[in-house]
C-alpha positions, 0 to 999 in steps of 0.5 A, spaced: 500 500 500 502 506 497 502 513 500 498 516 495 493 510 497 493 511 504 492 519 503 486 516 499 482 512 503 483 518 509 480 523 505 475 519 502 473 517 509 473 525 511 469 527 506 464 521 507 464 524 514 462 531 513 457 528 508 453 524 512 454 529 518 452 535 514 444 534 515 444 534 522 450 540 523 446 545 519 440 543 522 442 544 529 446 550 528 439 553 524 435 551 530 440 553 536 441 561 532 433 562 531 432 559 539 439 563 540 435 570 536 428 568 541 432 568 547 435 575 546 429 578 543 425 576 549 431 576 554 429 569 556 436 566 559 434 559 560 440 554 557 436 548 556 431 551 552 436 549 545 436 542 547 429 540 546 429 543 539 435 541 537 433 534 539 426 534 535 430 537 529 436 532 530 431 526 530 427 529 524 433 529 520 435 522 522 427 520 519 429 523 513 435 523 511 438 515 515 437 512 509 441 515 505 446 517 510 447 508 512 446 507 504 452 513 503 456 509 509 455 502 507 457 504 499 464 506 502 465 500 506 463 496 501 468 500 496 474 499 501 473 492 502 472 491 495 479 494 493 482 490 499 486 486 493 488 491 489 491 494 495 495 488 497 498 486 491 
């Protein structure tokens, strides 16, 4: 296994990482400016009311996008150990 293989595989792996995780991150930052903006406006100051929102938000993301988040994951790994062979020789 080379270098520039080796470089492949961790910059295949980061970029599936921040594909998958996109949906959930920019979610939960949108909820938690428009709750952060609420608070401000309405100078409530409580700390635990971004977690409920974002915990709705995060499992509505996961019902909608988990299929395609497991279905973009299972393809790399069926990918890498598909080129296991190639890697050795």
């Amino acid at each position: 296994m080379t270098d520039a293989q080796v470089l492949d595989l961790v910059r295949s792996g980061l970029v599936l990482g921040a594909k998958v995780s996109a949906p959930l991150l920019i979610a939960s930052l949108v909820v938690g400016v428009a709750i952060s903006l609420l608070q401000t406006v309405t100078q409530i100051q409580e700390m635990t009311l971004t977690f409920v929102p974002k915990l709705v938000v995060s499992a509505v993301i996961i019902l909608l996008a988990g299929n395609w988040m497991m279905h973009e994951m299972v393809t790399w790994v069926t990918n890498l150990w598909g080129g296991i062979p190639e890697m050795v020789s």
